[in-house]
mmCIF file as Biopython writes it, N, C-alpha, C and O atoms, coordinates in Angstrom:
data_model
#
loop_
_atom_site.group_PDB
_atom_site.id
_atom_site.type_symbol
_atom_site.label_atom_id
_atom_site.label_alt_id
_atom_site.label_comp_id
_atom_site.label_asym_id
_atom_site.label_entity_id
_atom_site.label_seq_id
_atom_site.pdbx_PDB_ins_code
_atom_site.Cartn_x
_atom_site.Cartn_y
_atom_site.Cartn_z
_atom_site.occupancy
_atom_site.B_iso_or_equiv
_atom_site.auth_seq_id
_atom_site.auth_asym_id
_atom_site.pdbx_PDB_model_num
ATOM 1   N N  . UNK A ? 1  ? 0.854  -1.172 0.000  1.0 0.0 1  A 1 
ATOM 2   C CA . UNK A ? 1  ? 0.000  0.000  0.000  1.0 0.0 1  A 1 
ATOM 3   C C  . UNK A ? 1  ? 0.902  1.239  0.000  1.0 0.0 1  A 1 
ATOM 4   O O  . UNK A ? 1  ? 1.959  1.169  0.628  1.0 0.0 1  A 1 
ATOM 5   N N  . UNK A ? 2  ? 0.539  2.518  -0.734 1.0 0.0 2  A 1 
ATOM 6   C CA . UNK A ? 2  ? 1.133  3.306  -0.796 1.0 0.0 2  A 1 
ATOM 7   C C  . UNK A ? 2  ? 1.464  4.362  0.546  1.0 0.0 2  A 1 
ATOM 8   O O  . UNK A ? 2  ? 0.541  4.276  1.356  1.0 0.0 2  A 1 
ATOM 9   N N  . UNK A ? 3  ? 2.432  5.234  0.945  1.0 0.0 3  A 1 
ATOM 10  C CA . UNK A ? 3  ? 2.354  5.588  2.056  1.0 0.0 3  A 1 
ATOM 11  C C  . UNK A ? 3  ? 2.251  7.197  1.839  1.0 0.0 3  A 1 
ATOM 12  O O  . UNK A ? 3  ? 3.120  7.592  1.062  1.0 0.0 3  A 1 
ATOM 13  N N  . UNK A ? 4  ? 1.611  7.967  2.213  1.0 0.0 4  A 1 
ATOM 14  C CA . UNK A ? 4  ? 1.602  9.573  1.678  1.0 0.0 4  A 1 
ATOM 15  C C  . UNK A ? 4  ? 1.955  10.505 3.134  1.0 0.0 4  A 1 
ATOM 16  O O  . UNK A ? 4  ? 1.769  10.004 4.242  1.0 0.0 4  A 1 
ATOM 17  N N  . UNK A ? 5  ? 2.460  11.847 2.969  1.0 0.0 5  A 1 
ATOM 18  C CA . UNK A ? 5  ? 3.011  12.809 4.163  1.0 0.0 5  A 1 
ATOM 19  C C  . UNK A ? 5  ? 1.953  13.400 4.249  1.0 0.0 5  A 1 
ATOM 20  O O  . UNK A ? 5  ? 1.119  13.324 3.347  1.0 0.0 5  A 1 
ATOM 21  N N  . UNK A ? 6  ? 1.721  14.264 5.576  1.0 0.0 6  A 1 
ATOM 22  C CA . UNK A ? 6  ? 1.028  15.462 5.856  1.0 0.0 6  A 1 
ATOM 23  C C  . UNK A ? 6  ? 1.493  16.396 6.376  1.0 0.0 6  A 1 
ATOM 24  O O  . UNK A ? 6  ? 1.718  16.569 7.574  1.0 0.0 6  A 1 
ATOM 25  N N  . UNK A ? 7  ? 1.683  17.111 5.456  1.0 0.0 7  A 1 
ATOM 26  C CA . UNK A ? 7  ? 3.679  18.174 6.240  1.0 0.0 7  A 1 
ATOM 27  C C  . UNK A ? 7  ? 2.504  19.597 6.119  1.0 0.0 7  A 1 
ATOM 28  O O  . UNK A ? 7  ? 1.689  19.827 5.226  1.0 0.0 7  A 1 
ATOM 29  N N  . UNK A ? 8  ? 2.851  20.508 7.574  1.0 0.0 8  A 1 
ATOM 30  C CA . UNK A ? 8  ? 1.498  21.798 8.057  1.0 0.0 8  A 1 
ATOM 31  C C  . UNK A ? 8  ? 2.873  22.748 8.106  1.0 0.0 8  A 1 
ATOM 32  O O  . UNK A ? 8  ? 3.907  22.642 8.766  1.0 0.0 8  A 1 
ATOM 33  N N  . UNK A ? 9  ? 2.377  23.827 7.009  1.0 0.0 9  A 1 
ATOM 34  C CA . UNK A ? 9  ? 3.394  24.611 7.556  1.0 0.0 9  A 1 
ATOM 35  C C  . UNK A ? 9  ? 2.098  25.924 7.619  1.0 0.0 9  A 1 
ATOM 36  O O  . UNK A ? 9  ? 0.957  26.010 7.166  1.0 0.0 9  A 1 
ATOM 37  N N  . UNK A ? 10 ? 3.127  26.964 8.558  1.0 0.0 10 A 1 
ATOM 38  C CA . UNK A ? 10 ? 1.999  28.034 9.551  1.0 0.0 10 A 1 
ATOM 39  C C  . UNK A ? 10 ? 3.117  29.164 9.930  1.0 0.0 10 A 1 
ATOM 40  O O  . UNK A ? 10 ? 3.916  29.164 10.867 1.0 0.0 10 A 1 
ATOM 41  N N  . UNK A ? 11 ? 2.897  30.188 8.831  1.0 0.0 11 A 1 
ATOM 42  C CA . UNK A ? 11 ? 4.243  30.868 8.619  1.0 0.0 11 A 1 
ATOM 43  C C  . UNK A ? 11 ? 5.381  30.202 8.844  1.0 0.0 11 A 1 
ATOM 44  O O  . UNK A ? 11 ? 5.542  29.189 8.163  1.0 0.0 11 A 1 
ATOM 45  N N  . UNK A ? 12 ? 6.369  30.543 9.753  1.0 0.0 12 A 1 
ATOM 46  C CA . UNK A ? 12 ? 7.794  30.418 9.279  1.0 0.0 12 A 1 
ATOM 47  C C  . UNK A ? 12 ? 8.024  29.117 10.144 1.0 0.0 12 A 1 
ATOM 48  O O  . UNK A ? 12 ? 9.168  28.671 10.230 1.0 0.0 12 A 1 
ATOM 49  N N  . UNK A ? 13 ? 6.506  28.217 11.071 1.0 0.0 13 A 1 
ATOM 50  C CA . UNK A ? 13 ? 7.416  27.035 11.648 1.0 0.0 13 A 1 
ATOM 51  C C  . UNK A ? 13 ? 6.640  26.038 10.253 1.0 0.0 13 A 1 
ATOM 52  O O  . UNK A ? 13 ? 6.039  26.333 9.220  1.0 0.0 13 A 1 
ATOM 53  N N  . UNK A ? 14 ? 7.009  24.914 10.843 1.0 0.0 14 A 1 
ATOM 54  C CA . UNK A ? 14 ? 7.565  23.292 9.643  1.0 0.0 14 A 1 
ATOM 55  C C  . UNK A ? 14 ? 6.861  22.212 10.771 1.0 0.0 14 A 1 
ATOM 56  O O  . UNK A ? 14 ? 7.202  22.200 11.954 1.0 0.0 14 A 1 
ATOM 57  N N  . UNK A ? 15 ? 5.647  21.160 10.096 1.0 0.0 15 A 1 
ATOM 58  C CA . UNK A ? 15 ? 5.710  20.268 11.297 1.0 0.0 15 A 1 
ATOM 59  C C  . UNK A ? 15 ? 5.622  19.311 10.438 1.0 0.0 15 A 1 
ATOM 60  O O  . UNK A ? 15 ? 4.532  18.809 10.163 1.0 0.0 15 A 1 
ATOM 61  N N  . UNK A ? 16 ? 6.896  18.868 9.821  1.0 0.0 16 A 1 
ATOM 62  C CA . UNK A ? 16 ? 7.267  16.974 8.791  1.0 0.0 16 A 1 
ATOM 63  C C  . UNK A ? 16 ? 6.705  15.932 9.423  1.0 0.0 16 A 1 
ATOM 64  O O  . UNK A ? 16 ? 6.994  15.423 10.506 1.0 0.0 16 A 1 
ATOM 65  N N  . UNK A ? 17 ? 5.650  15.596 8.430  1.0 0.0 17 A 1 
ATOM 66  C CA . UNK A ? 17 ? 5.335  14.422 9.129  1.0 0.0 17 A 1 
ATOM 67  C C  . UNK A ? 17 ? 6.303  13.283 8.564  1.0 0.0 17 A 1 
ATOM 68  O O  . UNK A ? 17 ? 6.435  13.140 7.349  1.0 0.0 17 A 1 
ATOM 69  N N  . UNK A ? 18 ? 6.968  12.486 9.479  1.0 0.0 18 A 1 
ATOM 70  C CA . UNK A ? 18 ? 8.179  11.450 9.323  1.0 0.0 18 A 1 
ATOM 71  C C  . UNK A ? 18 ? 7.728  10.113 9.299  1.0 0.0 18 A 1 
ATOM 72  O O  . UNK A ? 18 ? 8.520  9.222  8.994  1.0 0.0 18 A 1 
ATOM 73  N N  . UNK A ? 19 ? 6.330  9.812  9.637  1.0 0.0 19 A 1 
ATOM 74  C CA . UNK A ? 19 ? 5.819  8.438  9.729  1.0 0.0 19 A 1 
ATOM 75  C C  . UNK A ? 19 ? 5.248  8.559  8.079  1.0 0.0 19 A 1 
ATOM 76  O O  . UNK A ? 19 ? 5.679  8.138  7.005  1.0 0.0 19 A 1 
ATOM 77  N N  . UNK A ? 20 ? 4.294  9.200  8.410  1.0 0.0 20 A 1 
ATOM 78  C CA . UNK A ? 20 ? 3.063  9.222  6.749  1.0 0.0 20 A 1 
ATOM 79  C C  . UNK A ? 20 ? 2.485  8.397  7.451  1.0 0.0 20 A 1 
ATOM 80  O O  . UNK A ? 20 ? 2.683  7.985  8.594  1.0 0.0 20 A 1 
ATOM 81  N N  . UNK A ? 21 ? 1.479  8.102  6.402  1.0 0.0 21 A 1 
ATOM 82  C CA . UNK A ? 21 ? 0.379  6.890  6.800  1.0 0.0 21 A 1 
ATOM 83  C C  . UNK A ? 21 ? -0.123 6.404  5.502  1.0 0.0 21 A 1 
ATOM 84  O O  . UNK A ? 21 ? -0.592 7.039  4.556  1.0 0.0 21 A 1 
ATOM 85  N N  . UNK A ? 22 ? 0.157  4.619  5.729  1.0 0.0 22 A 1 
ATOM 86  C CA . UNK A ? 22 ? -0.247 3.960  4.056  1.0 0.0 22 A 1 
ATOM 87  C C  . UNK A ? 22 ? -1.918 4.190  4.417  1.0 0.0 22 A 1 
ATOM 88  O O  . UNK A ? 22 ? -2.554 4.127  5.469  1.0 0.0 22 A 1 
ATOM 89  N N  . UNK A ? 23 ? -2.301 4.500  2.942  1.0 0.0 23 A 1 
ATOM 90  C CA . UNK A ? 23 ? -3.640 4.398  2.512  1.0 0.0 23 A 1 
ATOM 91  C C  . UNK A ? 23 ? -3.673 3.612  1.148  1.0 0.0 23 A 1 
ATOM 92  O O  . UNK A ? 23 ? -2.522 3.281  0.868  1.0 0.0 23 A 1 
ATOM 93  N N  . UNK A ? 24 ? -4.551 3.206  0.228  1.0 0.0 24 A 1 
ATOM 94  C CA . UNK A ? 24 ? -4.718 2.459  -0.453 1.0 0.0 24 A 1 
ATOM 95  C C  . UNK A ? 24 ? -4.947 3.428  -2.336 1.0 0.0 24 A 1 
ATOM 96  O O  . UNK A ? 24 ? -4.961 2.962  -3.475 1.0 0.0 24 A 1 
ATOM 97  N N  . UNK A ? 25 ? -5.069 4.682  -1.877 1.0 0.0 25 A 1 
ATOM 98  C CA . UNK A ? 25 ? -5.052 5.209  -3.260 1.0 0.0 25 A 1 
ATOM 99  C C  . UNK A ? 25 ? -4.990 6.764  -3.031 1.0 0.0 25 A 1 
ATOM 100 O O  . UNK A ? 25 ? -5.028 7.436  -2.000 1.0 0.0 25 A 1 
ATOM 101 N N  . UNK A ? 26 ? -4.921 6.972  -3.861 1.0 0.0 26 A 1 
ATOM 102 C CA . UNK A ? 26 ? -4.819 8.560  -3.629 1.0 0.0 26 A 1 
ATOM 103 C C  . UNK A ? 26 ? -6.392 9.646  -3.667 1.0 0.0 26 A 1 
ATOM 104 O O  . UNK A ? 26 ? -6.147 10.850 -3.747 1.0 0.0 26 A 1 
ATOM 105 N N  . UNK A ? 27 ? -7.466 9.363  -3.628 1.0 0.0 27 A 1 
ATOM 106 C CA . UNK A ? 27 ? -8.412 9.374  -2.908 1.0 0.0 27 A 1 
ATOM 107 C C  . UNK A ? 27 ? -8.804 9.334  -1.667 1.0 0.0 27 A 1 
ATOM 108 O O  . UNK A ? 27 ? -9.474 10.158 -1.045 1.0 0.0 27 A 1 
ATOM 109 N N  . UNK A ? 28 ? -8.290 8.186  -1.280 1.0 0.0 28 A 1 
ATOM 110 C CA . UNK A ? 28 ? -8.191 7.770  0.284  1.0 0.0 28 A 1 
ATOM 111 C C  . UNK A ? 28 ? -7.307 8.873  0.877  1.0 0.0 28 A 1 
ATOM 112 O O  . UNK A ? 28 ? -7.642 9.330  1.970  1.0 0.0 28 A 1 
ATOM 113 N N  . UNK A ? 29 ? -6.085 9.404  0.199  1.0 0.0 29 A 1 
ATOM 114 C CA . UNK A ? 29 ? -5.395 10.446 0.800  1.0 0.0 29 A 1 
ATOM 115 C C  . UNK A ? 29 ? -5.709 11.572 0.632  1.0 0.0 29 A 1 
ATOM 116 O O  . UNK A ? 29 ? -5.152 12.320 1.435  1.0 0.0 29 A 1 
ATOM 117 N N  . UNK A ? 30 ? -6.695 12.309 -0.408 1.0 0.0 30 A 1 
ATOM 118 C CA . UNK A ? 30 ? -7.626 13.321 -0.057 1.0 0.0 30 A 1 
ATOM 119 C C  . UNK A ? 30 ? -8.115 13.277 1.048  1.0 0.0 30 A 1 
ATOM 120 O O  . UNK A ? 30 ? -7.977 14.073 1.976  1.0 0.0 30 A 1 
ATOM 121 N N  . UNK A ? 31 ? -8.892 12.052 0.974  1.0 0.0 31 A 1 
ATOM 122 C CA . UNK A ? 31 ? -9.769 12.275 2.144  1.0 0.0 31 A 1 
ATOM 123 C C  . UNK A ? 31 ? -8.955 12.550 4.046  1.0 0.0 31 A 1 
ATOM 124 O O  . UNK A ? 31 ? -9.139 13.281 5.019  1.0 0.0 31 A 1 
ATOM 125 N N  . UNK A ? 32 ? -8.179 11.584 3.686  1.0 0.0 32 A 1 
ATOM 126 C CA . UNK A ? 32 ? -7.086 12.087 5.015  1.0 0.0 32 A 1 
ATOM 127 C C  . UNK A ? 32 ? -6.945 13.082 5.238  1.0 0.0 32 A 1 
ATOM 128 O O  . UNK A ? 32 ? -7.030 13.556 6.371  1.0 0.0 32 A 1 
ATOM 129 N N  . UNK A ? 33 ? -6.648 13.786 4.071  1.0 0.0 33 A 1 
ATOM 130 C CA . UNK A ? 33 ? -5.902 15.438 4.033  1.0 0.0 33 A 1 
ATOM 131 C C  . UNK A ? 33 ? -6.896 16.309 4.888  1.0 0.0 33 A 1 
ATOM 132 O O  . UNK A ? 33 ? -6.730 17.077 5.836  1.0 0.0 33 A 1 
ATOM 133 N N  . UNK A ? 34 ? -8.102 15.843 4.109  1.0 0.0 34 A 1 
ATOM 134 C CA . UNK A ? 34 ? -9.741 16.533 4.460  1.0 0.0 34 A 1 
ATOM 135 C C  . UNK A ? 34 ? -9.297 16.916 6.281  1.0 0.0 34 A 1 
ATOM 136 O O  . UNK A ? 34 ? -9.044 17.989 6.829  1.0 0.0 34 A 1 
ATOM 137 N N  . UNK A ? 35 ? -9.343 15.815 6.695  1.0 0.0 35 A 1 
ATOM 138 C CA . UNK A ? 35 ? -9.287 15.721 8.314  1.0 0.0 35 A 1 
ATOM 139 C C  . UNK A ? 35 ? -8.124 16.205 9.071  1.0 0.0 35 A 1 
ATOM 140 O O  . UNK A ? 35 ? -8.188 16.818 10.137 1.0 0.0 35 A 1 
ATOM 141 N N  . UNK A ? 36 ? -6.890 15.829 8.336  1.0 0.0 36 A 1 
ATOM 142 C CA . UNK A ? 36 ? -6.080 16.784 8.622  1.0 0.0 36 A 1 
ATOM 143 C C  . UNK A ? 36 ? -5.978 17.795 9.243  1.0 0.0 36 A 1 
ATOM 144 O O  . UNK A ? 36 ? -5.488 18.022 10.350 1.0 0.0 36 A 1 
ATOM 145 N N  . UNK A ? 37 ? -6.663 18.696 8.194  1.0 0.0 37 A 1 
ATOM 146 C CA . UNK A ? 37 ? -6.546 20.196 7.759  1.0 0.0 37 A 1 
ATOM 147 C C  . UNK A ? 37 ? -7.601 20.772 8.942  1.0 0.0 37 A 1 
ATOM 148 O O  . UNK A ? 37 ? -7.554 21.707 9.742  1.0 0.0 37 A 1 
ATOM 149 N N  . UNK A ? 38 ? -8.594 19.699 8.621  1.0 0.0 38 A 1 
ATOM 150 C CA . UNK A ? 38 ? -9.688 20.270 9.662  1.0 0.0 38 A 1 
ATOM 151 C C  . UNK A ? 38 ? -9.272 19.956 11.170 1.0 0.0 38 A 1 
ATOM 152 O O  . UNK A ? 38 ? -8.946 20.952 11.816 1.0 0.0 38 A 1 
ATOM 153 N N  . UNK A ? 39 ? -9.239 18.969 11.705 1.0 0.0 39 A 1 
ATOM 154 C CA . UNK A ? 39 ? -8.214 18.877 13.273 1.0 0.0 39 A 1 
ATOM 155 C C  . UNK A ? 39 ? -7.087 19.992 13.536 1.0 0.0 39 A 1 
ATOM 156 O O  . UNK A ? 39 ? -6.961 20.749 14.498 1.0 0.0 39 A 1 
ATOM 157 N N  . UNK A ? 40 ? -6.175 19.829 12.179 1.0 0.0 40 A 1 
ATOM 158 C CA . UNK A ? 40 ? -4.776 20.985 12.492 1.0 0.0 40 A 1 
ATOM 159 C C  . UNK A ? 40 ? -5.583 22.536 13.013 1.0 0.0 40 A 1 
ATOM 160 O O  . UNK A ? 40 ? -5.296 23.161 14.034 1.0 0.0 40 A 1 
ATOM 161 N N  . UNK A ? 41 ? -6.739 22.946 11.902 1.0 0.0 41 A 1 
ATOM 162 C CA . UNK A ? 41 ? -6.959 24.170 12.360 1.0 0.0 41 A 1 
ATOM 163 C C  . UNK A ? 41 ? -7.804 24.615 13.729 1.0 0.0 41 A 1 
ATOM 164 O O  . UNK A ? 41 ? -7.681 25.643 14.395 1.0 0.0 41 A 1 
ATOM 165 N N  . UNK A ? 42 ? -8.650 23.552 13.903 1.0 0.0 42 A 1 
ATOM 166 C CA . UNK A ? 42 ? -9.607 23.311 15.542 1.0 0.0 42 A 1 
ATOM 167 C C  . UNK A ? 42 ? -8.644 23.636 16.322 1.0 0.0 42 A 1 
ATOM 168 O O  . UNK A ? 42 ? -8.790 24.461 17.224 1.0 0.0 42 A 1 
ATOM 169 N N  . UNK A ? 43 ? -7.138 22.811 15.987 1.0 0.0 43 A 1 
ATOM 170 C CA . UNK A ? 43 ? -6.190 22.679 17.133 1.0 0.0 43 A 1 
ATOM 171 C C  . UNK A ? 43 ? -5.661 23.830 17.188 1.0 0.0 43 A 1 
ATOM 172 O O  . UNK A ? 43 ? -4.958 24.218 18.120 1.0 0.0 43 A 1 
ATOM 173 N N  . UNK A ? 44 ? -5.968 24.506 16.144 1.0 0.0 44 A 1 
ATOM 174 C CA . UNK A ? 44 ? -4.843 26.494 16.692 1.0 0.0 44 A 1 
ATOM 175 C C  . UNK A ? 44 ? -5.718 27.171 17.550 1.0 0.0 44 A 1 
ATOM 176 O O  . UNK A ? 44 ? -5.230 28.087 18.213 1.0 0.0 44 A 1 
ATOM 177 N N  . UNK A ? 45 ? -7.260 26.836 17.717 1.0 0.0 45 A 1 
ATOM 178 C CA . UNK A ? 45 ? -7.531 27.161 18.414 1.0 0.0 45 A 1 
ATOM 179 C C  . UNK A ? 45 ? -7.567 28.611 18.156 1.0 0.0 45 A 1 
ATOM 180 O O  . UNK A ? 45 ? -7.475 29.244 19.207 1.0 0.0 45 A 1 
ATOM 181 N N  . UNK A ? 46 ? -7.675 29.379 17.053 1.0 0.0 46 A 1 
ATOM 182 C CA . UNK A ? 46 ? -7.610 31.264 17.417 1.0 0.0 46 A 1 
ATOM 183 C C  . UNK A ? 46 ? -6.831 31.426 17.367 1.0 0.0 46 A 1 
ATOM 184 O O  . UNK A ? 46 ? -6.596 32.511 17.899 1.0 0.0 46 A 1 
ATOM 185 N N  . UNK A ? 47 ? -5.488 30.695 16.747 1.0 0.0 47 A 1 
ATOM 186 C CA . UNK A ? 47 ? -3.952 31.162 16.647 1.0 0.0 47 A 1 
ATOM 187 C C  . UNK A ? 47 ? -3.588 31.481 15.482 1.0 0.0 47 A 1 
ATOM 188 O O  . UNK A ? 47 ? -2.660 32.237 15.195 1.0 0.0 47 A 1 
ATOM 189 N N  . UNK A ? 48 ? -4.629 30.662 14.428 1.0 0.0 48 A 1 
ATOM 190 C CA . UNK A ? 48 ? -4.138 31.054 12.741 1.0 0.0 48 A 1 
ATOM 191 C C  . UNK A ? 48 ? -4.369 32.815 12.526 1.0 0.0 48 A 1 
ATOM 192 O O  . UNK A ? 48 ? -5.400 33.481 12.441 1.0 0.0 48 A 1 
ATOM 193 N N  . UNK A ? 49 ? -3.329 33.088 12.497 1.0 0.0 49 A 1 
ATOM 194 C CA . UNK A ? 49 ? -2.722 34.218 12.408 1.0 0.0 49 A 1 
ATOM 195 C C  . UNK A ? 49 ? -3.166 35.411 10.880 1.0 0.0 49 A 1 
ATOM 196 O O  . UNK A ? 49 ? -2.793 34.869 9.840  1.0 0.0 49 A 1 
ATOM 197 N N  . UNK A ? 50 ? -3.584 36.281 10.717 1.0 0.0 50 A 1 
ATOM 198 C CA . UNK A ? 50 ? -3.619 36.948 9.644  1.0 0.0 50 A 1 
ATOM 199 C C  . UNK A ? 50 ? -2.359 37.542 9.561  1.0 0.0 50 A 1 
ATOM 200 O O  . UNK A ? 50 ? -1.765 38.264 10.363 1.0 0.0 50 A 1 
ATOM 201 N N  . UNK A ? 51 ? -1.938 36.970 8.069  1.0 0.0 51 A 1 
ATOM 202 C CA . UNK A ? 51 ? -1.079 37.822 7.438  1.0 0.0 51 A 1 
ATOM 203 C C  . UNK A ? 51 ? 0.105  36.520 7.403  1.0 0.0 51 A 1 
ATOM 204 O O  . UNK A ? 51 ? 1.054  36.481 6.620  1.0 0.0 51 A 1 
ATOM 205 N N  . UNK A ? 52 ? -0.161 35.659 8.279  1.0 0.0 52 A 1 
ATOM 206 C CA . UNK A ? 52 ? 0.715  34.403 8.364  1.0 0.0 52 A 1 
ATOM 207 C C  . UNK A ? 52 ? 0.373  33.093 8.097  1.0 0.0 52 A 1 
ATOM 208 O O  . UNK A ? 52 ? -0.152 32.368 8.943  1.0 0.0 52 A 1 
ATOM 209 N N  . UNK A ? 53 ? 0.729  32.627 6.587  1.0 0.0 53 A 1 
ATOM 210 C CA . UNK A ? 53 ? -0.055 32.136 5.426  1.0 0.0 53 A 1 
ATOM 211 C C  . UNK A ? 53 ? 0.333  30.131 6.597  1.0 0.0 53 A 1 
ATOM 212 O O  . UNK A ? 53 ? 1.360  29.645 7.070  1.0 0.0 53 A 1 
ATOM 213 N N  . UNK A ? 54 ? -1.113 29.670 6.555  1.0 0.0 54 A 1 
ATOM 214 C CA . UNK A ? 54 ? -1.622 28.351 6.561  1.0 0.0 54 A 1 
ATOM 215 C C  . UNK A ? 54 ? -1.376 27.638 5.559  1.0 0.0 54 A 1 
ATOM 216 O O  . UNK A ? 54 ? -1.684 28.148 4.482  1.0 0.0 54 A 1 
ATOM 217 N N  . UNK A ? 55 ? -0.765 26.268 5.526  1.0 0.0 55 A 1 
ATOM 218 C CA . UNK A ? 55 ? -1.214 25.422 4.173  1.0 0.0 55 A 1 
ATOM 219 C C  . UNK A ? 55 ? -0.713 23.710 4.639  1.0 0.0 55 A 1 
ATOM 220 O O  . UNK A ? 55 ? 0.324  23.333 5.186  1.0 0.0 55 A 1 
ATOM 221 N N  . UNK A ? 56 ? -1.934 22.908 4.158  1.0 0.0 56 A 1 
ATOM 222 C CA . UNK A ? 56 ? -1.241 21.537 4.040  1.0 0.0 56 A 1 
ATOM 223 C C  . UNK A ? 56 ? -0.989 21.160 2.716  1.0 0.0 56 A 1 
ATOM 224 O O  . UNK A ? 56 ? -1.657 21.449 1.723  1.0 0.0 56 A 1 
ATOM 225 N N  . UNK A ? 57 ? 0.401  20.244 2.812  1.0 0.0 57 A 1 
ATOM 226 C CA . UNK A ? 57 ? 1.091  19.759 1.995  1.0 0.0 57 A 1 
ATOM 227 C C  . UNK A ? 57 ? 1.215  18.176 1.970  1.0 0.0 57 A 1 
ATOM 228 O O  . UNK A ? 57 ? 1.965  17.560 2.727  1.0 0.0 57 A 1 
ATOM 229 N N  . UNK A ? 58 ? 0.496  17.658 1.130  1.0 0.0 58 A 1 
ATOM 230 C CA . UNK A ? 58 ? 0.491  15.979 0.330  1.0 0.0 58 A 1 
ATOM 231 C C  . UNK A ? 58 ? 1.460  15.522 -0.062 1.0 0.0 58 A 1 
ATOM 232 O O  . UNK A ? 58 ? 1.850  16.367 -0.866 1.0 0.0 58 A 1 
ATOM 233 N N  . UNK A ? 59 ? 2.218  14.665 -0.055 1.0 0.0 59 A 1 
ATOM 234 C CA . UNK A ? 59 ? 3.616  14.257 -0.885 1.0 0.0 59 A 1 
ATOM 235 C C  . UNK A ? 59 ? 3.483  12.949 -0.575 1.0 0.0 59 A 1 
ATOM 236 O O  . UNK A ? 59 ? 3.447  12.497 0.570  1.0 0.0 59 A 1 
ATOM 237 N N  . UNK A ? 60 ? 3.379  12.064 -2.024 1.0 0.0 60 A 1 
ATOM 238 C CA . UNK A ? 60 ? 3.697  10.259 -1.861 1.0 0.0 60 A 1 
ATOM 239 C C  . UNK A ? 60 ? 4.987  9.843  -1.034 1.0 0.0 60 A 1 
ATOM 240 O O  . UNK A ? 60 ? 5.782  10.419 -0.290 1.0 0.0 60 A 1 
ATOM 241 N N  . UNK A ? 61 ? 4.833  8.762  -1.451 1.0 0.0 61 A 1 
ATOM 242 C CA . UNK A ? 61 ? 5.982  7.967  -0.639 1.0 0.0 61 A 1 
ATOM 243 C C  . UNK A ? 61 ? 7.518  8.463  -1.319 1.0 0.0 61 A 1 
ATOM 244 O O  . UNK A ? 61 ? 8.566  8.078  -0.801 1.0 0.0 61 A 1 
ATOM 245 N N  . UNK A ? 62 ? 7.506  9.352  -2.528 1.0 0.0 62 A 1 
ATOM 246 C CA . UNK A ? 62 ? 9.227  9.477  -3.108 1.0 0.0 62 A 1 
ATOM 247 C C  . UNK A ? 62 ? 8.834  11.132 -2.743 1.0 0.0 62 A 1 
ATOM 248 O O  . UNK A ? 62 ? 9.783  11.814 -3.129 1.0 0.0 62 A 1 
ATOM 249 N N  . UNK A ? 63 ? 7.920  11.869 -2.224 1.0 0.0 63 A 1 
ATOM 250 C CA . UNK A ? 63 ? 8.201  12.914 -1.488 1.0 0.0 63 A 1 
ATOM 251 C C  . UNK A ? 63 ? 7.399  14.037 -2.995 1.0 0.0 63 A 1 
ATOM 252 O O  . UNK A ? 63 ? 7.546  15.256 -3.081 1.0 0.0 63 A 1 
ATOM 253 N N  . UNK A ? 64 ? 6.730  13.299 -3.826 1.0 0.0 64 A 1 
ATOM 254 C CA . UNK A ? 64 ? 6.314  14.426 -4.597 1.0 0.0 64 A 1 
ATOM 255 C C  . UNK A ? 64 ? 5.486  15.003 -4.733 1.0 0.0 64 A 1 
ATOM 256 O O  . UNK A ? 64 ? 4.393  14.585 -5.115 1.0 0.0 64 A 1 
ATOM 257 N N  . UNK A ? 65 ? 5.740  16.035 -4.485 1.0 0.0 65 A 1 
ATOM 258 C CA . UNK A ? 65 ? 3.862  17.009 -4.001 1.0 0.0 65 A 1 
ATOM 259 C C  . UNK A ? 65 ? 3.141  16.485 -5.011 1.0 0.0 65 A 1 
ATOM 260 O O  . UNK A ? 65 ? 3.348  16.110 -6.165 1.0 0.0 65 A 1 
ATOM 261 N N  . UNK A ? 66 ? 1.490  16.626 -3.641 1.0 0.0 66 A 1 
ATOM 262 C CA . UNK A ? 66 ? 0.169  15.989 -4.458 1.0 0.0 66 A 1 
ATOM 263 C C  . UNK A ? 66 ? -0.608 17.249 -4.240 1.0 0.0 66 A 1 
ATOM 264 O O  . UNK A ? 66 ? -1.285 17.633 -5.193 1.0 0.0 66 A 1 
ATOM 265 N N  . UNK A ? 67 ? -0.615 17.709 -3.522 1.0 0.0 67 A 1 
ATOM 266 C CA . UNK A ? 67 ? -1.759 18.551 -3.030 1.0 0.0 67 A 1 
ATOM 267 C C  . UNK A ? 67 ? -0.656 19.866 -1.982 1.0 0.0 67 A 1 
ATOM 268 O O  . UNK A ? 67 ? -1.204 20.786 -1.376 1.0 0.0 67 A 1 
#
């Protein structure tokens, strides 16, 4: 099974995800992303910052951006 990253960057910090997690297609890793994105931002809690750019980043198992 294929294994894909969920790397959060939030202005100038970096949080690599080093495990990934196998899913079975790249659909399945949309949908991951989906939850991701949505947990990461619940979790700032009022911290996502204006003016200090949010984004998740997808990358397969050889590291090449998907999303």
């Amino acid at each position: 099974m294929p294994r894909y990253y969920f790397n959060i960057f939030h202005g100038s910090d970096a949080h690599w995800d080093h495990e990934g997690e196998e899913l079975p297609d790249r659909d399945a890793a949309w949908e991951e992303a989906t939850k991701v994105a949505g947990e990461t931002i619940k979790d700032l809690d009022g911290k996502l910052a204006l003016g200090r750019p949010w984004r998740l980043e997808v990358t397969d198992e050889f590291a090449n951006p998907l999303w």
